[in-house]
N, C-alpha and C positions, 0 to 999 in steps of 0.2 A: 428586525433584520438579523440578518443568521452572522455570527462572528467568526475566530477562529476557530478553526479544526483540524483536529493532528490525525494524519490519515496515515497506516502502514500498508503500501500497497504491495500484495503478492502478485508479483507482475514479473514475467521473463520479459517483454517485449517496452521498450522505454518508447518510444511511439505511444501503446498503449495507456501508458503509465499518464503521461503527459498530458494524453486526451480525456481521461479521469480527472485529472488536475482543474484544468478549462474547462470542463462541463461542471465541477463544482464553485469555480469561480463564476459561470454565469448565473446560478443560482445564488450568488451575493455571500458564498462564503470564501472564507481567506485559508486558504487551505495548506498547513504545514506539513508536508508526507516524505516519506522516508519510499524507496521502492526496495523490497527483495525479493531476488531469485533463484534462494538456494533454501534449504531446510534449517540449515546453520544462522544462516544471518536471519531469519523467523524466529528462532530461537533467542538470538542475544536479541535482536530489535523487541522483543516479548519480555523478554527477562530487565532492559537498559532500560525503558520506557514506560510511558503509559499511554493510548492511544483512546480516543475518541470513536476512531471505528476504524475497519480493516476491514478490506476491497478484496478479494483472490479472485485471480484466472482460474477459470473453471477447469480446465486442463492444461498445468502449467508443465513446457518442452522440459524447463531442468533440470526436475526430481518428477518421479513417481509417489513417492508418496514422501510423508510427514516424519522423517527419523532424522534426527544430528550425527 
């Protein structure tokens, strides 16, 4: 059975985020996740942390691209 797991979700949309969440808990894990939706907070969430895996919106409203 699948345990915890620390997820960084790159997510503008917390609706989104949430329903990520649920879909990993119906799969029987316990899912710890942080959401960001800026370039900045990717960065220290990346640099503070250590994550298990990391989720991104495929085109996320916030940033265009990946700079701090």
């Amino acid at each position: 059975m699948p345990g915890v797991l620390r997820v960084l979700l790159v997510e503008d949309s917390e609706d989104d985020a949430a329903l990520l969440v649920h879909e990993l808990r119906k799969g029987g894990y316990r899912p710890q996740s942080q959401r960001v939706d800026s370039a900045v907070d990717l960065a220290e969430a990346l640099a503070q942390d250590s994550w298990d895996l990391v989720i991104t919106d495929h085109n996320p409203v916030s940033y265009t691209h990946l700079r701090a």
